[in-house]
N, C-alpha and C positions, 0 to 999 in steps of 0.2 A: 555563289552566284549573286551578283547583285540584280536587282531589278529596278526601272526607271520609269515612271510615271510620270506625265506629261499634261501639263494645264495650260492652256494660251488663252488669253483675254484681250480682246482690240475693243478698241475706242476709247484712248486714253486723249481727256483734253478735246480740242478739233482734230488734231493729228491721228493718223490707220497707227497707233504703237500698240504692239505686240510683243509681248514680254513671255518668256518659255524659262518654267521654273520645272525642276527634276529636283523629285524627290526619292534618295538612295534608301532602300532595304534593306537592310543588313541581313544575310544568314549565317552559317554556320562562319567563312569566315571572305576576306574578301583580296587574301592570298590569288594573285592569281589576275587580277584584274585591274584596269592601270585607267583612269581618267588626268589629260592633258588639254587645260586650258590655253588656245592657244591666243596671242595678243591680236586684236581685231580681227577675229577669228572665230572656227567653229568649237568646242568640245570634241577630244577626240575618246574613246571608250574602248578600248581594247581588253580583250581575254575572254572571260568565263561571264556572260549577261546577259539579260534579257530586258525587251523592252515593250511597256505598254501602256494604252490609250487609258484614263481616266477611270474606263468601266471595268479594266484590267482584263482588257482582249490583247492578244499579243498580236506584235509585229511581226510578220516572218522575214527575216533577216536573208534569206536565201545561201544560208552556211556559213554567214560572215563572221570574225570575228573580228572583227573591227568596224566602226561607223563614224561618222562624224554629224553630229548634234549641230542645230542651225542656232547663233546668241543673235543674230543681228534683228527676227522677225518674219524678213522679205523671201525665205526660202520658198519657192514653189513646191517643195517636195519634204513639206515641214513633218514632222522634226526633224529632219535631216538637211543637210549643207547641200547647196548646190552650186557654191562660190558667189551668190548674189551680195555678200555683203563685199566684197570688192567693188562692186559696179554704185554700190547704197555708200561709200566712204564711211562704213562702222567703224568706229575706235573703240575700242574699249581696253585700257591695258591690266593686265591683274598679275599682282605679285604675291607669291605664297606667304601665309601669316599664318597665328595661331588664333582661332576663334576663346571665346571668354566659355569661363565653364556655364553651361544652361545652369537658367534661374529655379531652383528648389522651390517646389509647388508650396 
């Protein structure tokens, strides 16, 4: 199962910027569960997951197994997509890479 933690910070600059960073849990293993970054678009999260608010109160997903995650900010119905970032003209394009091994304490 992974789980998803959720921190939004506004008031970046003069500009309303709200930035949504999720941080993954890893348990036993993460078989099973599939995140798809889509281009100017939302996170999508499908399979075995759970998600929760900062204080680590859970979401109830209402049976879902699938959601889609808001990157642009402007979602009303945040964390979650509500297609706002079409109407916002969000880009953001992301291509899969290999991150650097973390830095030895």
């Amino acid at each position: 199962m992974v789980r998803l933690e959720f921190r939004v910070a506004s008031g970046y600059r003069e500009s309303a910027f709200r930035s949504l960073s999720a941080f993954v849990e890893r348990e036993d293993s993460l078989l099973g569960t599939k995140v798809t970054i889509f281009n100017n678009g939302p996170l999508r999260i499908e399979g075995d997951f759970e998600i929760v608010d900062q204080e680590g109160k859970a979401f109830g997903l209402g049976g879902r197994t699938g959601v889609s995650l808001c990157r642009c900010g402007h979602s009303s119905n945040s964390p979650f997509c509500n297609g706002t970032h079409k109407r916002q003209n969000f880009t953001n394009v992301v291509t899969a890479r290999d991150l650097p091994a973390p830095a030895k304490p």
